[in-house]
Every structure is written in structure tokens, then in C-alpha cells.
VOBA-1610 file (N, C-alpha, C; in pm, whole numbers, padded with zeros to 5 digits, always signed):
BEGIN
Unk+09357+00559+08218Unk+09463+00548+08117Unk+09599+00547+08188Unk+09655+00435+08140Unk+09819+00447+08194Unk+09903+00569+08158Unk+09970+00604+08205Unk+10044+00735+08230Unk+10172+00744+08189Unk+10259+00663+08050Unk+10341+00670+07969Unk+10456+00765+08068Unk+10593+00711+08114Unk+10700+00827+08175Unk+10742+00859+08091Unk+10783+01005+08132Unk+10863+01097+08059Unk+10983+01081+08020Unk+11111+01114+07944Unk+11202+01113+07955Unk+11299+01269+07908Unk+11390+01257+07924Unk+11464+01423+07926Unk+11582+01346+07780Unk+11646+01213+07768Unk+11662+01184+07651Unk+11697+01019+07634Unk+11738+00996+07498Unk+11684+00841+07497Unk+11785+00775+07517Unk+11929+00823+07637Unk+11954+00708+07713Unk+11882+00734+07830Unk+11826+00797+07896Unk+11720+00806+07990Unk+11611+00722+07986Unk+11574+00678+07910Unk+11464+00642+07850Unk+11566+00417+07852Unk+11646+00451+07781Unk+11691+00300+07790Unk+11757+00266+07891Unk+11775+00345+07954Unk+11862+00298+08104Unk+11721+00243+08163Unk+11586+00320+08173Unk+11473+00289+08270Unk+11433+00184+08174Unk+11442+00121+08095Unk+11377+00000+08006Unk+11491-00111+08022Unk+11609-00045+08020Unk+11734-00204+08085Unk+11710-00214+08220Unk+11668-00128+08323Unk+11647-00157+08433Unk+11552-00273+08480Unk+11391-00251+08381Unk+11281-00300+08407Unk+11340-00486+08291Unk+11416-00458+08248Unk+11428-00594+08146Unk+11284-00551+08071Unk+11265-00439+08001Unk+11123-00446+07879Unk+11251-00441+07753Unk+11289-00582+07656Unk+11335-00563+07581Unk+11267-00479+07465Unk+11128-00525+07452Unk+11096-00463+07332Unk+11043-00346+07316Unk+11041-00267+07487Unk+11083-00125+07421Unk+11208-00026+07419Unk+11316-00120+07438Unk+11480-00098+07425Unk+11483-00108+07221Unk+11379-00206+07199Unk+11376-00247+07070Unk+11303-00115+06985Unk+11204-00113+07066Unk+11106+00035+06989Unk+11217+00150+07005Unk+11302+00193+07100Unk+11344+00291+07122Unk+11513+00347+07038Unk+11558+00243+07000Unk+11675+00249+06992Unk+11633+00268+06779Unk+11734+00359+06746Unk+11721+00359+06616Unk+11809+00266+06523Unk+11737+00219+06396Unk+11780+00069+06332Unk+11899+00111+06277Unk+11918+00271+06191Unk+12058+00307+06195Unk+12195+00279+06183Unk+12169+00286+06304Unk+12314+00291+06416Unk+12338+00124+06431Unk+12488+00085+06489Unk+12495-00045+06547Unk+12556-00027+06676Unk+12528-00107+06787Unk+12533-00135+06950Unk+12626-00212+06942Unk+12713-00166+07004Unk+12817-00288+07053Unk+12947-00364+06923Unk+12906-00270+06851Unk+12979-00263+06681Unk+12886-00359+06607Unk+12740-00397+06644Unk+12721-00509+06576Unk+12538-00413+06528Unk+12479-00507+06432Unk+12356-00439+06426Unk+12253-00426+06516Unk+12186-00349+06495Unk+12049-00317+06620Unk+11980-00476+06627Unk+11941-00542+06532Unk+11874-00656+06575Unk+11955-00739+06625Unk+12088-00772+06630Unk+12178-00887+06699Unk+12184-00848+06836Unk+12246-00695+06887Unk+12220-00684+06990Unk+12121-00675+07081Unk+11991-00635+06992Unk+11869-00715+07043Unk+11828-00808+07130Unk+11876-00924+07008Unk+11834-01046+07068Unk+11957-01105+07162Unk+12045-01004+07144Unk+12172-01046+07308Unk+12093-01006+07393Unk+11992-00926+07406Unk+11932-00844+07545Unk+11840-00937+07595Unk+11786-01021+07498Unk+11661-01119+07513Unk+11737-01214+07551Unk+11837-01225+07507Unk+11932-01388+07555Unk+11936-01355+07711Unk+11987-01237+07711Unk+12062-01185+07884Unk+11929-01220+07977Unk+11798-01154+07944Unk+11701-01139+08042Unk+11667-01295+08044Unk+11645-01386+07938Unk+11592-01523+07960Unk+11687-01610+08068Unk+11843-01556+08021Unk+11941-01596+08137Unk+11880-01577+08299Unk+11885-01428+08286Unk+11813-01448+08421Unk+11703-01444+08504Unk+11587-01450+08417Unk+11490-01527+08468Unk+11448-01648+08456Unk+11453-01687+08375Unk+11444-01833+08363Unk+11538-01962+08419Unk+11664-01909+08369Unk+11781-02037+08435Unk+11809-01980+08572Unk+11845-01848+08608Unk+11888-01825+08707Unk+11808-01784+08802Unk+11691-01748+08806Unk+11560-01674+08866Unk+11591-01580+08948Unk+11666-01469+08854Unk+11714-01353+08902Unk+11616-01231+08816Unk+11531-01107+08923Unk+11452-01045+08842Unk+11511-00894+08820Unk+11435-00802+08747Unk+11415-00674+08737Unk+11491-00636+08896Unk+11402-00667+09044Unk+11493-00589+09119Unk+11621-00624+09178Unk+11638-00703+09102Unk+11785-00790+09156Unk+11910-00714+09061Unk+11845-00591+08997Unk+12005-00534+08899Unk+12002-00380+08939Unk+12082-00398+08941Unk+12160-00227+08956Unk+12217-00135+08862Unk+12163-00034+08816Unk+12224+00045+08728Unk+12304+00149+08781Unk+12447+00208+08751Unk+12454+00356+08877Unk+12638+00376+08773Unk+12633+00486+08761Unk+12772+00550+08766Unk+12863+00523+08895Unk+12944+00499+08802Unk+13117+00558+08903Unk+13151+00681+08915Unk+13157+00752+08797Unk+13203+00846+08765Unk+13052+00932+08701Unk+13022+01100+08760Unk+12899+01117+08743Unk+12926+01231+08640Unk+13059+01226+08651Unk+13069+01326+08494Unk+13119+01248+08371Unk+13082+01133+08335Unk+13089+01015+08239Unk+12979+00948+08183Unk+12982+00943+08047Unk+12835+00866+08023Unk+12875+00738+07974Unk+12935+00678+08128Unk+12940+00539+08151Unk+12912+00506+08258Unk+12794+00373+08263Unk+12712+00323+08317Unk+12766+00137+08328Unk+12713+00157+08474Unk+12741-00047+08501Unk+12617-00061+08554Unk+12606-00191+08487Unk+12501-00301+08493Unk+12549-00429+08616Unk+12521-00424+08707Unk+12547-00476+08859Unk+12442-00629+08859Unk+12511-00703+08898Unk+12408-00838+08942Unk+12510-00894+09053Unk+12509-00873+09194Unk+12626-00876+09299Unk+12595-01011+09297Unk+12508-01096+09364Unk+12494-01245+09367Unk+12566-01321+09290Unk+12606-01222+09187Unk+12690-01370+09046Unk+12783-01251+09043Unk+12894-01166+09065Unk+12977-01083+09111Unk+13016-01015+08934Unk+12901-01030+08896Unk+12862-00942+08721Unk+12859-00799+08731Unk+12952-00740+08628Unk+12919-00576+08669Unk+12932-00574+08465Unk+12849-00540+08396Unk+12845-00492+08261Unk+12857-00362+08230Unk+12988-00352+08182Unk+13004-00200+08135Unk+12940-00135+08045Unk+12853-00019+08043Unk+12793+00032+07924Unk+12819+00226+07887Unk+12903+00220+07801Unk+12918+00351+07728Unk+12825+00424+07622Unk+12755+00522+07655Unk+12666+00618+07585Unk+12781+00681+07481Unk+12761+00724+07308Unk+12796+00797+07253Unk+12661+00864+07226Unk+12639+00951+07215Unk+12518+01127+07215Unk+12576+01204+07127Unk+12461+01205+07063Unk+12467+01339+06965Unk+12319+01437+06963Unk+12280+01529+07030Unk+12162+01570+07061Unk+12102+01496+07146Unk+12159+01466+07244Unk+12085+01381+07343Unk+11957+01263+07290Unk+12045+01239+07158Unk+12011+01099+07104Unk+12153+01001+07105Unk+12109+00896+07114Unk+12203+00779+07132Unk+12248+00702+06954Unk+12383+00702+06920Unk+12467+00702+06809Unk+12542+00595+06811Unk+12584+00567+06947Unk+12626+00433+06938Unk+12633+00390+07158Unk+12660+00276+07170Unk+12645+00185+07299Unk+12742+00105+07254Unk+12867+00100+07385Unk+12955-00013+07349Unk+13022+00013+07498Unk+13138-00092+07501Unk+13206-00107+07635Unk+13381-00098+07616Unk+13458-00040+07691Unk+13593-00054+07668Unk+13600-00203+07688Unk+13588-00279+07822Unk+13610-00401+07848Unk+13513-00486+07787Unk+13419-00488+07688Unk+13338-00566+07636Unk+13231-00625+07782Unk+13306-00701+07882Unk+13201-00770+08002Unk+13351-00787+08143Unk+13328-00712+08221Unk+13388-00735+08350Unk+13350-00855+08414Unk+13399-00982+08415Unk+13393-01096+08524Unk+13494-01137+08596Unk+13416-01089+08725Unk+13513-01186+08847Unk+13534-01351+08792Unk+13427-01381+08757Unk+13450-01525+08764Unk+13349-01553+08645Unk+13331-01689+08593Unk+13255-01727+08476Unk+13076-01700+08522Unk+13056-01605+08421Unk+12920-01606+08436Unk+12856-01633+08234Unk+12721-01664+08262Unk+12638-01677+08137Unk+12591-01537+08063Unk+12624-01463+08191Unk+12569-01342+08152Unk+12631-01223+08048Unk+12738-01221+08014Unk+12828-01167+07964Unk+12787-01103+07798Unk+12763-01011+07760Unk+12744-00936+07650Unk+12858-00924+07534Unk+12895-01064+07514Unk+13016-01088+07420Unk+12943-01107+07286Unk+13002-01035+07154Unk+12957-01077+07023Unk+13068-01139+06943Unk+13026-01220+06867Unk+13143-01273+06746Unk+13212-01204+06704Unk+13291-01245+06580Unk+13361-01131+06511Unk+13277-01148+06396Unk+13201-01224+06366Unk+13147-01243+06253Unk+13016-01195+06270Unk+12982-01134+06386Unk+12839-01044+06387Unk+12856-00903+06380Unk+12948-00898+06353Unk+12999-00706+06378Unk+12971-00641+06223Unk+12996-00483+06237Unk+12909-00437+06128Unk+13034-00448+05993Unk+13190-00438+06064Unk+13301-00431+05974Unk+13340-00566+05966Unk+13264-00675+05957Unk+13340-00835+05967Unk+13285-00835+05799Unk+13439-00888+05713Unk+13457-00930+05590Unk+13484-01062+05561Unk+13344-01116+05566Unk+13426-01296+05572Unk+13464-01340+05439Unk+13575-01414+05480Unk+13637-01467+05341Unk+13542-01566+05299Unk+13570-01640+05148Unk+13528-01702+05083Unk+13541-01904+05209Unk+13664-01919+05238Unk+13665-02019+05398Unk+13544-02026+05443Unk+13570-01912+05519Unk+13433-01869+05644Unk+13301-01900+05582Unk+13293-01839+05437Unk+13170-01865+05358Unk+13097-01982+05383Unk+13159-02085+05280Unk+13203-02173+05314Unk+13147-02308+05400Unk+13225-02273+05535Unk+13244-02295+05630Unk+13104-02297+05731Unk+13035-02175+05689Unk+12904-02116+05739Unk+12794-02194+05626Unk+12800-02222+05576Unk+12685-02305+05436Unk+12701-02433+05490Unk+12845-02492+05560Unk+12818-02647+05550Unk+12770-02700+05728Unk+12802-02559+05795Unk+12720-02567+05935Unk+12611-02548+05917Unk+12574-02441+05875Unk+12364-02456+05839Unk+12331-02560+05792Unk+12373-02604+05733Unk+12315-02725+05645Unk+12401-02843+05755Unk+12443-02851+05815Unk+12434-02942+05867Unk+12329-02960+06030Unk+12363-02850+06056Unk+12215-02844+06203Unk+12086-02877+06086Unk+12035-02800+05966Unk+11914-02826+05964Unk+11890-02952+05916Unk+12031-03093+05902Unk+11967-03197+05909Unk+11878-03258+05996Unk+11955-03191+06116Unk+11822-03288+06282Unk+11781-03176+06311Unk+11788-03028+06324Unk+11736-02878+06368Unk+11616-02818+06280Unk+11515-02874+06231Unk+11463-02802+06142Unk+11294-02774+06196Unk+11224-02744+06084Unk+11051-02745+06134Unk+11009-02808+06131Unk+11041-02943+06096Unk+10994-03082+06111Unk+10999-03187+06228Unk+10948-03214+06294Unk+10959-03267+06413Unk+11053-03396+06414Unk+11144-03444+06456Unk+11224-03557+06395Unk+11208-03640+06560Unk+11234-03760+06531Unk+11305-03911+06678Unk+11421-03941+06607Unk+11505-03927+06654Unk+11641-03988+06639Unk+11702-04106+06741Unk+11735-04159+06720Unk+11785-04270+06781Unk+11959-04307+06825Unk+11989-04381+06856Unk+12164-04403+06820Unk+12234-04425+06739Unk+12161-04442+06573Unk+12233-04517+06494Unk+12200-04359+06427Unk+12121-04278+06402Unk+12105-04144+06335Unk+12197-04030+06417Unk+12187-04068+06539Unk+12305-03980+06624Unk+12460-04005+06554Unk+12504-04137+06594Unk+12621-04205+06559Unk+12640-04165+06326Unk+12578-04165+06306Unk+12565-04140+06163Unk+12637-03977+06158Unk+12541-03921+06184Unk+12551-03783+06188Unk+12659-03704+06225Unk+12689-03777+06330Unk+12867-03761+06383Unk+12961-03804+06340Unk+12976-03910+06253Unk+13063-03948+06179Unk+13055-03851+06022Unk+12949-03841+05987Unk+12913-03743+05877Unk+13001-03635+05906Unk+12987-03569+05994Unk+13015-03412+06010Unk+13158-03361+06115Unk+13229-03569+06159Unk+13348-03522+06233Unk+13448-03386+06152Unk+13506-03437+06033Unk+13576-03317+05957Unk+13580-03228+05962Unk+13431-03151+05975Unk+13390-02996+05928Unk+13406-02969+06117Unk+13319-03041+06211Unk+13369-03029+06362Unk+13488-02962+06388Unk+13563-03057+06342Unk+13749-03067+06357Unk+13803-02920+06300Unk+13716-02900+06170Unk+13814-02711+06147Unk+13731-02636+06204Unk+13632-02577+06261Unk+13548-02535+06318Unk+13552-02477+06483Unk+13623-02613+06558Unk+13543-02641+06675Unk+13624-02526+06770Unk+13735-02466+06721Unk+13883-02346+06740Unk+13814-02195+06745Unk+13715-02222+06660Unk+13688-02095+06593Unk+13573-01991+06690Unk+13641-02006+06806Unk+13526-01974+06933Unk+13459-01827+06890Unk+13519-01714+06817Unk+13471-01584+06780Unk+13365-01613+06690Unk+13419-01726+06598Unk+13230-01706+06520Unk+13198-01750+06575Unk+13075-01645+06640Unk+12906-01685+06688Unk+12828-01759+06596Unk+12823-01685+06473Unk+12738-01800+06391Unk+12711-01950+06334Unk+12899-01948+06376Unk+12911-02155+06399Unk+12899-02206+06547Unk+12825-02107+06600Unk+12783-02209+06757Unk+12657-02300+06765Unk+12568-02253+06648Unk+12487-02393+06668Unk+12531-02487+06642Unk+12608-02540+06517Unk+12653-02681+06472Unk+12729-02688+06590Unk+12858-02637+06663Unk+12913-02674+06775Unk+12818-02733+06875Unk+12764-02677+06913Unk+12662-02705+07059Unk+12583-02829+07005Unk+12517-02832+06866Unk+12453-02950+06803Unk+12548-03079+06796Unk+12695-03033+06769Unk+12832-03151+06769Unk+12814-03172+06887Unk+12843-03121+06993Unk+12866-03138+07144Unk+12760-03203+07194Unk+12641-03152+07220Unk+12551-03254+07243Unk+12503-03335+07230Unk+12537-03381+07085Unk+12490-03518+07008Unk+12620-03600+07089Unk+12729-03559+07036Unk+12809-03682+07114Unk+12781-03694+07244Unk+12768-03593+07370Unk+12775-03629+07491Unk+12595-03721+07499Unk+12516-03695+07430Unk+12443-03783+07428Unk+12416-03935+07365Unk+12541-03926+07260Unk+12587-04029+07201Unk+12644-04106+07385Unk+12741-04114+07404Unk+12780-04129+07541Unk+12674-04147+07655Unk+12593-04079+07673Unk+12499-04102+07792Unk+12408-04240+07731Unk+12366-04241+07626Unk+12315-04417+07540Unk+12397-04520+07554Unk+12502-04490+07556Unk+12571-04593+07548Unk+12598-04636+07700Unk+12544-04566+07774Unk+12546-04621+07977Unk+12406-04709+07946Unk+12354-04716+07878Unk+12238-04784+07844Unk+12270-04928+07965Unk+12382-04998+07915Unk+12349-05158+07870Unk+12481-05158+08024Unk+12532-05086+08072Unk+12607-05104+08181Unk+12511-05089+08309Unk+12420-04976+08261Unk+12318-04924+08359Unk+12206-05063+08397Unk+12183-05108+08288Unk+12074-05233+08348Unk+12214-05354+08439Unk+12305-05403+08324Unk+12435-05471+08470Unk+12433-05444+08588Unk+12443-05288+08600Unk+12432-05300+08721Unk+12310-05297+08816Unk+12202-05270+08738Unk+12084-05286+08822Unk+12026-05459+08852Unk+12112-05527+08748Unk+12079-05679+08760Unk+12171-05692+08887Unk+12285-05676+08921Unk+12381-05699+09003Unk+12370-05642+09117Unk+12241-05584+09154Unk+12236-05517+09264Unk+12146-05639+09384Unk+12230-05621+09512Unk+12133-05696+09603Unk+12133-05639+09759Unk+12011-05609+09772Unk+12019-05522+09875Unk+11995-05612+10009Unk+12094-05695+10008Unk+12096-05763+10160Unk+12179-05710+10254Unk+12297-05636+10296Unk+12321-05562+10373Unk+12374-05415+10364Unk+12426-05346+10419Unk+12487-05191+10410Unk+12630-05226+10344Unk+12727-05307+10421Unk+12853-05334+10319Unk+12828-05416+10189Unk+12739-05489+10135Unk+12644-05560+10013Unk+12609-05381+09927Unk+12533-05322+09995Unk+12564-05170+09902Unk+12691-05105+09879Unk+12711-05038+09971Unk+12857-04977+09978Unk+12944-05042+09843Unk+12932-05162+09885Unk+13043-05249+09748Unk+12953-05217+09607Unk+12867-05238+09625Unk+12807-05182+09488Unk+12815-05056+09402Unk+12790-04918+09533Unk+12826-04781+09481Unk+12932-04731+09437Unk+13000-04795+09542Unk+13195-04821+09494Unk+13175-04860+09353Unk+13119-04954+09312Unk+13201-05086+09156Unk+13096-04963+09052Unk+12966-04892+09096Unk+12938-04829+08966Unk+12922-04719+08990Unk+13027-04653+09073Unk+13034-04483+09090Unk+13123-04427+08978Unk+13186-04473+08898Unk+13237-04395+08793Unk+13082-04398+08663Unk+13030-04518+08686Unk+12931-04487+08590Unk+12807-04399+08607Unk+12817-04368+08764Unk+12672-04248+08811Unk+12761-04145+08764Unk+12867-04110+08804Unk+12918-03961+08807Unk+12951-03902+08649Unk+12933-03990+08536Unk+12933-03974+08414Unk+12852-03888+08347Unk+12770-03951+08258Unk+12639-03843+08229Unk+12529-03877+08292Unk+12503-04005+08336Unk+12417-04029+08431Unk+12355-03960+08552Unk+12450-03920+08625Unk+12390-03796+08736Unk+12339-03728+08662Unk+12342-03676+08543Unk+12264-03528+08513Unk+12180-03550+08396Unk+12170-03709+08327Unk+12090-03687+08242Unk+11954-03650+08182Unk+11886-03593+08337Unk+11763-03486+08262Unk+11811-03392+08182Unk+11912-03319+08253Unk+11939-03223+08180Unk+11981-03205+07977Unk+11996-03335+07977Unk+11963-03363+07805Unk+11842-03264+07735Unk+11748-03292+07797Unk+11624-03294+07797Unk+11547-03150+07839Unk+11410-03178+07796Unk+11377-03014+07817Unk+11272-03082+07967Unk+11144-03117+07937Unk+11094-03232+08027Unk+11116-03332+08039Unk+11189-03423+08109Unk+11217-03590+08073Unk+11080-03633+08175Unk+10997-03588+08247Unk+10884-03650+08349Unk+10733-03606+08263Unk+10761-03529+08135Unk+10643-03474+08109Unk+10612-03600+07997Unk+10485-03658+07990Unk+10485-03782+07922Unk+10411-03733+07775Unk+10464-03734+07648Unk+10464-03685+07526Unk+10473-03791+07432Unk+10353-03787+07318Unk+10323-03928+07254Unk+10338-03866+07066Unk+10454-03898+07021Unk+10415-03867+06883Unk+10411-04013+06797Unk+10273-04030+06749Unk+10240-04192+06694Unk+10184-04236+06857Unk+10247-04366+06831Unk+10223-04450+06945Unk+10382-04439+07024Unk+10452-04329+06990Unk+10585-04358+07066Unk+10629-04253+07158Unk+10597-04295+07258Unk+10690-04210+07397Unk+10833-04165+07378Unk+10798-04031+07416Unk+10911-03992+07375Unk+10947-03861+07457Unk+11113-03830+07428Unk+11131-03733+07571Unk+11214-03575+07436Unk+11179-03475+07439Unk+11226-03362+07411Unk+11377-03308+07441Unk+11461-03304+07300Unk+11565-03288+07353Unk+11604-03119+07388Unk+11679-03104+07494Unk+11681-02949+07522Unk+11782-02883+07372Unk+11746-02757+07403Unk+11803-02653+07299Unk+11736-02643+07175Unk+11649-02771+07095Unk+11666-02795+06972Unk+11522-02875+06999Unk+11402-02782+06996Unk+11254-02818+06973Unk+11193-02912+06918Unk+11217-02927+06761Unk+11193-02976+06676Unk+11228-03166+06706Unk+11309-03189+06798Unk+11368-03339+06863Unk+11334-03437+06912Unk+11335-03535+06926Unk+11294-03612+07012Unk+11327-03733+07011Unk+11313-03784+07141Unk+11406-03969+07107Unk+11346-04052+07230Unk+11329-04195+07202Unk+11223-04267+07248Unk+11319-04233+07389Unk+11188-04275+07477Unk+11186-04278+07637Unk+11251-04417+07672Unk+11248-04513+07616Unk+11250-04686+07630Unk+11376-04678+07601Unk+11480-04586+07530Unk+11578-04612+07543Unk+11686-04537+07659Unk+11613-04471+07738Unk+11674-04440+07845Unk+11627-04456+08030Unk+11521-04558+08002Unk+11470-04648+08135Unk+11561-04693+08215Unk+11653-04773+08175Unk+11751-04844+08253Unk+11832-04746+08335Unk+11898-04657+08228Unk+11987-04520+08282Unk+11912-04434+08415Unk+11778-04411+08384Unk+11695-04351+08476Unk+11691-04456+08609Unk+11650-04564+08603Unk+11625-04678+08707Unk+11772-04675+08835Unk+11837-04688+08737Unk+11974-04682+08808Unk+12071-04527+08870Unk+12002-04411+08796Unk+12030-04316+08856Unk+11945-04272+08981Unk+11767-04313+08976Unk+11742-04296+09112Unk+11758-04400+09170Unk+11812-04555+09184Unk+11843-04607+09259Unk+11978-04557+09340Unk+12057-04503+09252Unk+12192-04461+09326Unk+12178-04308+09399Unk+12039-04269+09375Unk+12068-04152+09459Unk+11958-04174+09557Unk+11865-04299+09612Unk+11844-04317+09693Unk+11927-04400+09805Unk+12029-04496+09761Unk+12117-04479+09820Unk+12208-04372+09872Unk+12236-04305+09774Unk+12331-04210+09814Unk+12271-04118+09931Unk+12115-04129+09956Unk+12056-04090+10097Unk+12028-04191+10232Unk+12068-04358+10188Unk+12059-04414+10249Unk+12101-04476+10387Unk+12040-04445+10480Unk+12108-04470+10664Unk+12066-04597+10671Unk+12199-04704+10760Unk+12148-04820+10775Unk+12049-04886+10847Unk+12016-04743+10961Unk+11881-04734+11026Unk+11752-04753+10958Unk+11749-04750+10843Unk+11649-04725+10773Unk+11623-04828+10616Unk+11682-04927+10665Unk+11658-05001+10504Unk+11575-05027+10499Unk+11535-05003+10406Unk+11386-05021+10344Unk+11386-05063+10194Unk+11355-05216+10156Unk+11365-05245+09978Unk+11208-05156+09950Unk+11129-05134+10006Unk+11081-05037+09909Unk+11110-04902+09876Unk+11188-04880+09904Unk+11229-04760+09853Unk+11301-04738+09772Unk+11309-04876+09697Unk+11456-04882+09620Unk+11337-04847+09470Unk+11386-04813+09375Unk+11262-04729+09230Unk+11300-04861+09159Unk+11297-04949+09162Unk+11240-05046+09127Unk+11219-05231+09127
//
């Protein structure tokens, strides 16, 4: 039988469970009560689950890569250390019977420099936020607008449902897009933002095959002149357009139609055939961009 540790009280107990990243027994342990961080027990929750997916997953930073430790050892304030990304998270114990009443920070998140990691809440997730009838509002016509393409229904969207959708919802964008404290209008933002910058990466569509027609690999200055005439169009969204995407190499068939998963937003998807050309021409330009004249080789060119 496993051997359950002890604890002397239950920030003892959550300091050794933020250490290990076990959110859900930070979740078992903490009482529903109270609110963390001025906001409720389940929001700050799922900030803890946001934080740990941050860094294991995107950043592949683990359990022994954090540091917990006082400054001050007659203070029941505690930092949360990640030196590699120069992150130090401030965390303040309020105790009452060596039970925990409330968790919050004078500085909210100490950064040297921009990190993902940061334990910031809205104003509109907090336990004293009174939203006006606006905000109301405001919050009804963003839900309802993500769960046009965001929902449990599996959707393909294309350019003309992208381009639709964005014209639909420029307005509500436009009073919105300011409003960086509500958390709860960051999906339609991030859903605005990405639809257009992917609106934009489609539309390299039809420049991307030009220049793959216009390409001729008869000498090193015959390239050179080429990378030159379509280096504003690699360095666009083109260099990075996997990153759209959750798998763009994993091959996924709904019907008879290939199709690639858009990141953030599950439920997505949009044909593969319309982003061939873009792909063709981004690893052509980054096998050039490894290319020695010692070494030409047309097969190596992707296609």
C-alpha cells in the first residue's frame, strides 16, 4: 500500500502538490469556499492546469525544473522559481488555524521579461466584478459568435466561411479587441485573430504556386535572385504555417476530404489542397535556405 505524506497544515500540503504539478490534488485540497487570487476556486484551478500544460507540453519544462523557497522565513510568502525563463511567481498564504482562507500576490506575476507563464486573471473573473448591462451584452454576442465555427460539431471551413465570418463580426472585434482585462472575451479575440491571420496565410496561396512556377534551378545566382524576389513572401505566414495547425503531417479523412486540424479550436478543420502550394514553396525555400553551391542537387528540391 502506498504510504499517503503527512502534512502539519494545508499550505504544507499545497506547497508539496504545486511543487509536484498534481493539480487535482491542489483541487481536492483547497476549500470551494474561499476564492484564490480574488477569483473562485474553480477559475484558479484551471489557471494551475493552464500553467502546468504551459510547461510541459509547449515548453518541456518538468516538476524538477521549479523551485519553491522563501525570502523571508518569517513570512508566509512563497516564490515559485522557473530560472531558465527568469519567472519567479509570488505566492501569499492568508491562515486561519493553519487552514488556508485565501492565496494571492502583492505583484500579481514578477517578469523579467515576457513569459506565458504568468498567473494573471481578468477583471471579469474576480469574485467582486459587477458587469454592467455593455459587458453583458458584449459577452452574449462573443459566445455566440465563437460557437458559430467553435462548437461540438465538427465543421471544414474554407476562405469564403473564414472571409464571411470576419466581415460578420468586424464591429463587435473593433469594441472588444481594447478590452485586454476581460478574460472571458479572449476566445472570440484569439478566434478574430486567427481567422484573419489565417485568412492571410490563404491568400499566399496563388503567389506561392508563381513562385514555384518561376523557379529554375540552373545556377546559385539563378537562386539567390529568386530568394531575394520571394523573401518577403517566406517570412510572412509562410515560415510558420504549421503552426496554424495542430498536426499539419498527420493525414486525417472526414468524408472523402483531407483535411488538416486547426490549432486551439478542435472541433475545425480545412481542406489540405488548399494549402499544398504554400507548403511546396515553404520547403523549397528552406531547402535552399540550407543550400551550398557545392552541393546542387535538383533532387532535393520537394518538388
Amino acid at each position: 500500500m502506498v504510504k499517503l505524506p503527512s502534512f502539519k497544515s494545508q499550505k504544507e500540503a499545497f506547497l508539496f502538490y504545486l511543487h509536484r504539478m498534481d493539480i487535482d490534488m491542489i483541487d481536492l485540497i483547497l476549500d470551494d469556499s474561499y476564492s484564490y487570487f480574488d477569483v473562485p476556486k474553480d477559475i484558479f484551478v484551471n489557471k494551475l492546469k493552464y500553467f502546468k500544460s504551459e510547461l510541459e507540453v509547449n515548453l518541456k519544462i518538468y516538476s524538477n525544473q521549479i523551485t519553491i523557497y522563501q525570502k523571508d522565513q518569517t513570512s508566509n510568502t512563497y516564490f515559485l522559481s522557473i530560472d531558465i525563463y527568469d519567472f519567479e511567481q509570488e505566492i501569499t498564504f492568508n491562515e486561519v488555524d493553519n487552514k488556508i482562507v485565501d492565496i494571492n500576490s502583492e505583484f500579481n506575476s514578477k517578469l523579467k521579461k515576457w513569459s506565458p507563464l504568468d498567473w494573471h486573471f481578468g477583471l471579469d473573473e474576480r469574485v467582486n466584478f459587477h458587469p454592467s448591462v455593455e459587458y453583458l451584452l458584449q459577452l452574449n454576442y462573443c459566445t455566440n459568435a465563437v460557437e458559430e465555427i467553435a462548437n461540438q460539431q465538427v465543421k471544414i471551413i474554407d476562405y469564403d466561411t473564414i472571409e464571411y465570418w470576419l466581415n460578420k463580426h468586424q464591429l463587435l472585434y473593433s469594441q472588444v479587441k481594447d478590452e485586454i482585462f476581460m478574460f472571458k472575451l479572449n476566445n472570440f479575440r484569439k478566434l478574430y485573430e486567427l481567422l484573419t491571420d489565417l485568412k492571410g496565410l490563404m491568400e499566399c496561396s496563388f503567389p506561392a504556386k508563381l513562385a514555384l512556377d518561376n523557379f529554375y534551378a540552373t545556377n546559385e545566382d539563378a537562386i539567390q535572385k529568386w530568394k531575394n524576389d520571394y523573401l518577403t513572401l517566406f517570412v510572412g505566414f509562410v515560415e510558420i504555417f504549421e503552426g496554424f495547425f495542430t498536426e499539419y503531417d498527420k493525414l486525417t479523412y472526414i468524408g472523402k476530404n483531407d483535411v488538416v486540424q486547426l490549432a486551439f479550436f478542435s472541433n475545425v478543420y480545412l481542406l489540405r489542397d488548399d494549402f499544398l502550394d504554400i507548403k511546396k514553396f515553404r520547403d523549397l525555400y528552406f531547402t535552399l535556405s540550407n543550400f551550398s553551391s557545392l552541393e546542387l542537387d535538383t533532387d532535393d528540391f520537394p518538388f
